[in-house]
C-alpha positions, 0 to 999 in steps of 0.5 A: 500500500506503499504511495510512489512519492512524488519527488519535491521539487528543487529549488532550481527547477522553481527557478527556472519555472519563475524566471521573469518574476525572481528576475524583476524581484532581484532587479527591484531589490537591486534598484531599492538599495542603490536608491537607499544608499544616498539617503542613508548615507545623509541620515548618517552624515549628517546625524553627526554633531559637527556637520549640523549647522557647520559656518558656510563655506565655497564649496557647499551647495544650497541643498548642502546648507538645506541639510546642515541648518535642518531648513525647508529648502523653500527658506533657503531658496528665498534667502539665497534668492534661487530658482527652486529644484533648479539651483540645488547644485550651485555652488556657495561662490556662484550663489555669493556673485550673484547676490553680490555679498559677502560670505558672512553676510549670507552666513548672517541671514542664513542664521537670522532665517534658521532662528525665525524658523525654530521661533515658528515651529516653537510657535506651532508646539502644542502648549502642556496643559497643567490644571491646578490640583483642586480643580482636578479635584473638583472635576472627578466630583462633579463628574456623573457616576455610571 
């Protein structure tokens, strides 16, 4: 009453039963990690204390600034007086011809608009209520009991 057993099929055999969607499922896997890879690599960069609000120099770029000074990049647009999703790249110096300043002034206002922006957020915080004892008292009493 012995059952001939059918033989389990390999892995190879599954292989190449699904080729196109172990192919794409291997392509997107790839693509994940190559497009990951940079945002990771900000989060860790610029998790470090010393690359946060670092002085301005020649060779940062706006998106660099944006990063550095946790700022909307439309902020850093409006001070820098740049073309949004255009200038991202332009290097400090480029951006300094053509607002015709020096680097301390614009290190000047990118300070004086990343304090207006921590004001605003420190604005929008939800205030921490903290009622007085008696009237926590008094309103557990006045509370109907089910």
């Amino acid at each position: 009453m012995n059952s001939p057993s059918k033989p389990r099929p390999s892995f190879l055999s599954f292989l190449k039963k699904n080729t196109l969607p172990v192919g794409v499922l291997l392509v997107s896997v790839i693509a994940l990690l190559f497009f990951s890879s940079g945002f990771i690599a900000n989060l860790i960069y610029f998790a470090d204390p010393k690359h946060q609000n670092q002085p301005l120099e020649a060779w940062m770029t706006p998106k660099y600034v944006v990063m550095s000074y946790d700022l909307p990049p439309q902020i850093v647009d409006d001070v820098m007086g740049l073309r949004p999703k255009i200038d991202k790249q332009k290097p400090l110096t480029k951006v300094l011809e053509d607002l015709d300043m020096t680097m301390d002034e614009l290190q000047i206002k990118v300070d004086a608009a990343q304090a207006e922006h921590q004001a605003s957020l420190e604005m929008k915080k939800p205030k921490e209520r903290k009622d007085p004892p008696q009237k926590k008292a008094a309103d557990a009493k006045s509370e109907p009991k089910s």
